[in-house]
N, C-alpha and C positions, 0 to 999 in steps of 0.2 A: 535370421542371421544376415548381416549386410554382408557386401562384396570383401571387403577388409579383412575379414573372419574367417570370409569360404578362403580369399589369397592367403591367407596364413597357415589356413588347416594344409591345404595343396600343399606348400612350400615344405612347410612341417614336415609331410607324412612321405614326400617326396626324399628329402634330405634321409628319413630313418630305414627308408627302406633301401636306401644307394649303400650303408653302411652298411648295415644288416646280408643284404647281399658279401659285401666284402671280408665281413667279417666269416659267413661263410665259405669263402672262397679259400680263405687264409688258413681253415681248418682243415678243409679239402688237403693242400700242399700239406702241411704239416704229418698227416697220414701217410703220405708219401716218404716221410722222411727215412723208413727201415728199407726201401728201394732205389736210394739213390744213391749217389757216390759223393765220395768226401770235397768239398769246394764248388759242390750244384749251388746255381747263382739263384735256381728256382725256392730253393729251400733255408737259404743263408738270410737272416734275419726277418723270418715270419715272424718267432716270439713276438720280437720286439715289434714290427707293425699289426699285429694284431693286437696287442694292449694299446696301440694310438688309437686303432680305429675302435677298440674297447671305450678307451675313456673320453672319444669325440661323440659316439652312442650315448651313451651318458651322463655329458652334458645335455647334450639336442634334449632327453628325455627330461631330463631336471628344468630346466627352461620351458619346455612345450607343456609343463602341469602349471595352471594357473589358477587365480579364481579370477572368474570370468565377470561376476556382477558379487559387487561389495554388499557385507550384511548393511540390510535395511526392513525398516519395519512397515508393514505395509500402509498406515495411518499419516505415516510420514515419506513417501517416494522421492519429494524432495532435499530430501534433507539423511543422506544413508552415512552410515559410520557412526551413528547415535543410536543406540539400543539404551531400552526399560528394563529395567527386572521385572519379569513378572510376564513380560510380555513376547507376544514371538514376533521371530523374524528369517527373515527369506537370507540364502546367499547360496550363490552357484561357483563349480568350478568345473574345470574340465581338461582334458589332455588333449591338444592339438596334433600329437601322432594318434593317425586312427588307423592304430595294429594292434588286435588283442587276438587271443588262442582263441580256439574254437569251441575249449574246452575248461578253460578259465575263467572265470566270476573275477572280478575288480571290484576291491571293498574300500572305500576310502571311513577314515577314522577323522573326529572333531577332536580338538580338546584347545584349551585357551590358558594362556600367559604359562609355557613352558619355563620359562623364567623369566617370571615375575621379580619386578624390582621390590629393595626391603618398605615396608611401612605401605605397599599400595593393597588395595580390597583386593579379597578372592571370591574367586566365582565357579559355579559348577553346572555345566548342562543338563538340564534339566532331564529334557527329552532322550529320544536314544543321537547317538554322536555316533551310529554308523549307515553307509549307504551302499549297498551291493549294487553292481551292475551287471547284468548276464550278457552273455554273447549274442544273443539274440537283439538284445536291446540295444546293444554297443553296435553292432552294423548297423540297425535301421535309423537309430536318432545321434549317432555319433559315442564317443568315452565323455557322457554329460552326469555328473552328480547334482542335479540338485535337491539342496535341502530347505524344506518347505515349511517346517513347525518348528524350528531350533526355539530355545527359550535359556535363561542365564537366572541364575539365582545366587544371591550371593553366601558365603559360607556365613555360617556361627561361626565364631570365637568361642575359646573351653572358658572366656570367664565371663561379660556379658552380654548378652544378647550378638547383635550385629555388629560386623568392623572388627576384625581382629586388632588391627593396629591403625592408629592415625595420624597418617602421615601429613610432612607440611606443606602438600599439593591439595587444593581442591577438588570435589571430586571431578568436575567437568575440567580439569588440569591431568585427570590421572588417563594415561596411554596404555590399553589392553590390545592385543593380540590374540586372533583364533589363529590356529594352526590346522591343518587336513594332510595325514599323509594317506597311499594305496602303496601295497603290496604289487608291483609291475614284473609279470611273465612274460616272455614270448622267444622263441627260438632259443629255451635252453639261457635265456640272457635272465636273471634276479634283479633286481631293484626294486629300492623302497624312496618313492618318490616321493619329496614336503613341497610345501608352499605355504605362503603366508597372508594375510588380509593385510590391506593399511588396518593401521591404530584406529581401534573403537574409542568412542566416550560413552562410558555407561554411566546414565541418567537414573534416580530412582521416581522421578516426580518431573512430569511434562512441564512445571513452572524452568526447570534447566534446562531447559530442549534451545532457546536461542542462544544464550552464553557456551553450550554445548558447540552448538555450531562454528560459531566466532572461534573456540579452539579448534574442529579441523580446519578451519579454513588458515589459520594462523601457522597450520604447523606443515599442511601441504603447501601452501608460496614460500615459507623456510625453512624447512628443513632438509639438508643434504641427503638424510639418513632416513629410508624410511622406516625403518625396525628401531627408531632412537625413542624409546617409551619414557626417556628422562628429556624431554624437550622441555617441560615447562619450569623445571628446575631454574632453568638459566636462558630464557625465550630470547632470539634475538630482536632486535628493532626490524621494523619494513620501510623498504623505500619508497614513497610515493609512488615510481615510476609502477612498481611491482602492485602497490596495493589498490590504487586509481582503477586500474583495468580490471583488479576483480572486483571489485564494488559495483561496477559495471555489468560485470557476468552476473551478480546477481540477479538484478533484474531484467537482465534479458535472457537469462535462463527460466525463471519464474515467473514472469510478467510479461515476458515478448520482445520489449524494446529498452533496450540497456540508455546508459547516461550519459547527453552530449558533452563538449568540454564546458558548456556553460555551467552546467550543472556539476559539473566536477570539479570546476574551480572551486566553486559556491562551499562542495563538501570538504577541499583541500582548505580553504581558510579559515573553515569550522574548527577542522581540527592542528591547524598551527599557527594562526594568526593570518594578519593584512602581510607578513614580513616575513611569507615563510618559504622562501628561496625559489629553488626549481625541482626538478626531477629527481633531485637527491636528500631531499627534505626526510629526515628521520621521527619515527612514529615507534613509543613503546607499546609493549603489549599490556601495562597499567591503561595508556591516557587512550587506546582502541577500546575497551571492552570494561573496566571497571572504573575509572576517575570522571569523576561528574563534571558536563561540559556543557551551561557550564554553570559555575558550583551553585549548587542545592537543587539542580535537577538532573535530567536522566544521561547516565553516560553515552556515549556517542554511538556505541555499537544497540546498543538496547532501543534506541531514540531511532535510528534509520531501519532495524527491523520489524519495528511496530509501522512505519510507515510500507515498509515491503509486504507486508500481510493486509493491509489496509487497500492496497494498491490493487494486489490479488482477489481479494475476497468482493472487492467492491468498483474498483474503479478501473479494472483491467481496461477494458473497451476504451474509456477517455485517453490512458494515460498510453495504452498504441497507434491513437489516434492523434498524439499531439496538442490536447486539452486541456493537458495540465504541465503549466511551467514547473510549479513542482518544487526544485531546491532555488531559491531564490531568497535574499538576505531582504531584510524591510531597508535597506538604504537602498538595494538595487531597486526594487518595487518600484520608492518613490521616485529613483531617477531614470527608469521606466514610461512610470503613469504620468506625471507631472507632465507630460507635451502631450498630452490624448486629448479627447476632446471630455466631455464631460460623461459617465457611463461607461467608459472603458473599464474593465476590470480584466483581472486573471487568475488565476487557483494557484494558490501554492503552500506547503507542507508547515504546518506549526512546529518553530524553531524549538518549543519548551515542553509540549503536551506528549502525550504516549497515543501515537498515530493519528492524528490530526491533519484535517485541510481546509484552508480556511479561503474566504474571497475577500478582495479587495477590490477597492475600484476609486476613482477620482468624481470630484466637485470641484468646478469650480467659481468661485464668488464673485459678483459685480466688480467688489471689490481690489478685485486682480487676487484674492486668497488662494491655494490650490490647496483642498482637505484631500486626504489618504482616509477614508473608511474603510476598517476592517472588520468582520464578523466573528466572531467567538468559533473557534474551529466546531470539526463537526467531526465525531468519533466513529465507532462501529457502531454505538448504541443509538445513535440517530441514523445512521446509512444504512443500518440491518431493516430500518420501517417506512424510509425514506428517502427513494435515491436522489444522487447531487443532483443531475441535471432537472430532475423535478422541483426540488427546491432552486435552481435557478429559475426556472421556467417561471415559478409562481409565488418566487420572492417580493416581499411588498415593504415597503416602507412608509410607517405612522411618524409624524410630527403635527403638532398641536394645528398649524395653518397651512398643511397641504393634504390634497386629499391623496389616499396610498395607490400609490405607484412601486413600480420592479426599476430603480434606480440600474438594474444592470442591463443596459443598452448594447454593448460591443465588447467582444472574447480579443482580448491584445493580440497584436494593435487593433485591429481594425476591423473585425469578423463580425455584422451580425448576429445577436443572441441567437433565435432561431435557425441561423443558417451554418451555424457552428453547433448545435446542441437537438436540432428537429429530429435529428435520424433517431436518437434515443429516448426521444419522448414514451409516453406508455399508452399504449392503445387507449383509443376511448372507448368511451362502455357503450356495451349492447345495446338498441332500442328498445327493444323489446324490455329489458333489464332497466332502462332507466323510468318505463310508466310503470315498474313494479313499486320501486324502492324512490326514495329523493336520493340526490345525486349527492354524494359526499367524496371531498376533497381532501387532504391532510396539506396546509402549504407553512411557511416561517415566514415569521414577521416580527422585526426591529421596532424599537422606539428610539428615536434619537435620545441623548440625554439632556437632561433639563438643562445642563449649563453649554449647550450646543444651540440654544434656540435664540433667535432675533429677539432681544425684549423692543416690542415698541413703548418708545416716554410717552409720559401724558400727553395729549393732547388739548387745545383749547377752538372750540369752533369760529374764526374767525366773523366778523360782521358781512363781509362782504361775501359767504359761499351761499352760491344760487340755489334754492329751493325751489320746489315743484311746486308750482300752482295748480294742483288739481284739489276738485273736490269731492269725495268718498260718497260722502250724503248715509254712512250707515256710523253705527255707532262705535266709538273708539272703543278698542283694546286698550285694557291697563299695559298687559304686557306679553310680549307675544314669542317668548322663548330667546330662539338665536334673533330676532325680528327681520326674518329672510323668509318663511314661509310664506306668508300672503304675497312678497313679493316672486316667489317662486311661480304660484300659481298664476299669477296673470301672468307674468311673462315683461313685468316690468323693466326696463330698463334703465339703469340707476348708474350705469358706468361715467355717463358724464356728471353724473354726484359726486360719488364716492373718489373719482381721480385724484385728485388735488390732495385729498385726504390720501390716499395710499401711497402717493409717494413719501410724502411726509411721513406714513406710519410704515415703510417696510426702509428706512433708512438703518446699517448697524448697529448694534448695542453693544451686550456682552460677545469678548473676543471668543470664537468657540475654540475649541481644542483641535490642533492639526491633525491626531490619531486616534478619531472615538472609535473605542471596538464596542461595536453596537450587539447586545444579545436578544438570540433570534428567540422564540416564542414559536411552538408548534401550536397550529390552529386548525381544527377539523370545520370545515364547511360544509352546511349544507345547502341546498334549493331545491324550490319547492316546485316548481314552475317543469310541467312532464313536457316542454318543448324538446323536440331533437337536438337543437344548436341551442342549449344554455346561455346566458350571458349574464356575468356579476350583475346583484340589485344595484340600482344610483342608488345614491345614498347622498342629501342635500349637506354642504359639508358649509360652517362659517367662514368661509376663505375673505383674506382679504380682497385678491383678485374675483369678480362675481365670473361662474361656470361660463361657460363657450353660448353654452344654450340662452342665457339671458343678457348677451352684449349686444346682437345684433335683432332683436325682438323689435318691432314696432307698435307703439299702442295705442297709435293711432286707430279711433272706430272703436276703442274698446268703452262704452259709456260708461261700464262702470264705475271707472275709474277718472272720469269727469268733472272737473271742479274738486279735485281732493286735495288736501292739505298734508305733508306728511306729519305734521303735527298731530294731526288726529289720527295717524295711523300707530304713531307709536308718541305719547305723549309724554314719558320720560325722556327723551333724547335717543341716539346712534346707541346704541350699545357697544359699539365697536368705537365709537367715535370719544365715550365717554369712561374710558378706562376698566370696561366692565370686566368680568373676569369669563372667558370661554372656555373652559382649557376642558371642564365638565363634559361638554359636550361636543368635542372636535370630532370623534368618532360615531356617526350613530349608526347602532346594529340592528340588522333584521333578526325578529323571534326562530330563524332559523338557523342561526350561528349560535356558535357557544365555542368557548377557547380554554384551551388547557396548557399552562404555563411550563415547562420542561427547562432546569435549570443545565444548562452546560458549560463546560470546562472551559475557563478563560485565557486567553491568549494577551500576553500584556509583554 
């Protein structure tokens, strides 16, 4: 019990026992009254103050019976004033005067919707609906009822089955009350103390349990009345100012760190437009929780608590930590990332999906182009087997002429990947554990789409590009694959060949698309290699640019390579120079990989 509770109980039991006294005192004189003489000032109007101090007794008592913690079920702590059929639930109450006889038990009684409004369901406790307190108990742990197993069942109908009558409120609309009165003794005083629960929404099926919610939360920010079980009848509108700050509590009730104003604009223009005033912006209770926003996807309240469970179950850590921007519109995005450098990205919430977060990040082109890539959000069903920052960590990007790389460099603006995301990495494995087993990875991986790719035009080898006069002296290959291996192996150096040519061949083509959402591809790796510190296989890739390792190689001294001709080395032409087609073999895999394709929900 906090200080709050103990000052109240004090205050309480203080105030009933100053009356209590007086009212005895009152009694006292009135005794007196066959001894005294006619016009005693001692004796002239007890009656009447002791029915004051009668019935200020009996407010203080009516007020000091409360219930202390509202039904909740215990699967849901979050979320109380929403009960199952079928299932139980907890709720406590308690009297804040702590004065009972010595000799008296305190029974408190349940029973729910004393009157009930016409056309709404009826229900019946299941369990028993009474709680004795003895004297014994009531000194040591205070006048505390709680009830621990309640459970609610709904009545039959005499005609059929369930629902007597069907009213024109839905059921997560329909407003129930439990009631609890006790039987109150003490000094010769009677009373029959009530008190009341806020309004329940009884759910029959957990798929109700967030729309459930979305009505208390609508009817505690408006309603005047808290016993008004016809509120939904006729709901009123919320005002921004009102409903802003609880959107807010939600997640910083449930998640830790509630919504800055950025993110709260973000939500305010979702749900009224670029045009929608200030502080006094009005919002129905249709275009919160049931009108699709926007139209033919998920209404606004159902769409931000799928990201609040998302949040909770998967991304608490990032999103207390400031890792995820989170509510952010694709025009703020791009006028965001567009001044970053290239590899900037940042997390933020799929406007259209059912709990979704997706990454974005910038490119930008020789061309002065600035591309916005977006990835296919990523649900519970991929973050329940795979967490984000893992999938950051070891996000890789395929396109036909570069080899894969993790295009996300920097968390916005400007934070190192690592130095923003290392503390949640995932232990590395055992040693001992890794010369048991090969080391297996699960990471995602994009393909750019085909019409996002640089076509190089044909080419024709002019007369004047300088050839290698060397002579091989072994016998020519017909054809030699990508025809980079032999040169791989020696360590040939061909950069001042092929330049001339690459500019030429990486000049623009096809315009690519400003907003490819690239979808990722879950890929189990493995390796084979029982070294402590692992390292990806190279993998010889056809790039147009030739690898780091063979620009600055020297072949001087190499004989082999002595008097050769590149004619003889590949006697069809460049393959690359000659229009050939690569695209078969831009990726090659080691026999220890194998990839499994996982289709997910697109964000467009």
């Amino acid at each position: 019990m906090d200080s709050f509770s103990l000052d109240s109980i004090t205050r309480f039991t203080a105030g009933a026992k100053l009356l209590f006294h007086l009212r005895q005192l009152l009694k006292q004189l009135d005794e007196l009254r066959h001894i005294s003489y006619d016009g005693d000032p001692l004796i002239k109007g007890v009656n009447v103050q002791n029915a004051q101090v009668t019935e200020l007794l009996q407010s203080l008592l009516h007020r000091a019976f409360i219930v202390e913690t509202q039904p909740c079920m215990p699967q849901t702590p979050h979320r109380p004033l929403i009960l199952k059929t079928g299932s139980k639930f907890t709720v406590r109450t308690r009297l804040l005067v702590r004065l009972q006889e010595g000799s008296e038990s305190l029974t408190v009684e349940v029973s729910i919707d004393s009157n009930s409004p016409e056309g709404f369901r009826k229900f019946n406790i299941l369990t028993s609906n009474q709680k004795t307190l003895t004297p014994e108990k009531g000194q040591s742990d205070g006048l505390i009822w709680d009830f621990g197993f309640l459970m609610l069942v709904e009545q039959r109908s005499s005609g059929s089955g369930k629902g007597g009558n069907k009213g024109l409120l839905a059921v997560t609309e329909e407003l129930h009350i439990i009631s609890f009165t006790v039987k109150y003794v003490y000094q010769g005083l009677k009373l029959q103390l009530k008190t009341d629960t806020l309004p329940v929404v009884i759910i029959s099926n957990m798929n109700q349990l967030s729309i459930a919610w979305a009505s208390i939360l609508w009817f505690n920010l408006l309603s005047p009345n808290p016993q008004n079980q016809q509120f939904f009848t006729s709901p009123p509108q919320a005002p921004w100012s009102l409903l802003g700050p609880a959107l807010s509590w939600q997640f910083s009730s449930y998640v830790g760190r509630g919504l800055n104003p950025q993110q709260l604009g973000m939500l305010k223009n979702k749900l009224f437009g670029q045009n929608s005033g200030g502080e006094d912006a009005l919002l129905s209770w249709a275009d919160f929780s049931k009108r699709e926003s926007p139209p033919g996807k998920l209404p606004f309240w159902t769409w931000l608590d799928k990201i609040l469970e998302l949040v909770h179950d998967y991304l608490k850590d990032l999103w207390n930590d400031e890792r995820i921007m989170g509510f952010v519109s694709r025009s703020q995005e791009r006028r965001l990332l567009k001044r970053m450098v290239s590899g900037t990205f940042l997390l933020r919430f799929s406007e259209t999906s059912e709990g979704g977060i997706t990454c974005s990040w910038v490119e930008h082109q020789d061309d002065d182009r600035v591309l916005i890539y977006s990835v296919q959000p990523y649900t519970k069903e991929v973050l329940q087997s795979l967490p984000l920052t893992e999938i950051i960590r070891h996000y890789q990007l395929l396109a036909e002429e570069n080899i894969p790389e993790n295009p996300l460099r920097f968390l916005y603006p400007r934070i190192p990947r690592d130095e923003a995301f290392g503390r949640y990495y995932q232990e590395k494995v055992n040693l001992q554990e890794r010369r048991k087993y090969l080391k297996r990875r699960l990471i995602v991986v994009s393909n750019r789409q085909v019409d996002e790719l640089q076509q190089p035009p044909e080419l024709k080898l002019e007369p004047e590009l300088p050839l290698l006069d060397l002579d091989l002296g072994l016998p020519s290959e017909p054809d030699l694959g990508l025809g980079l291996e032999l040169e791989l192996d020696a360590g040939l150096n061909l950069r001042s060949v092929l330049d001339p040519v690459l500019e030429t061949t990486l000049k623009p083509g096809l315009e690519p698309t400003l907003r490819p959402v690239l979808e990722p591809t879950l890929c189990r790796v493995s390796h084979s290699v029982p070294e402590p510190d692992l390292k990806p296989v190279l993998q010889p890739m056809p790039e147009p640019d030739l690898p780091c390792d063979l620009q600055n190689l020297n072949t001087e001294g190499m004989e082999i390579f002595r008097n050769c001709r590149i004619e003889e080395i590949m006697p069809n032409g460049d393959p690359l120079l000659s229009g050939q087609n690569t695209t078969d073999e831009a990726y090659i895999s080691c026999p220890s990989h194998f990839y499994t394709d996982v289709p997910l929900t697109s964000d467009f």
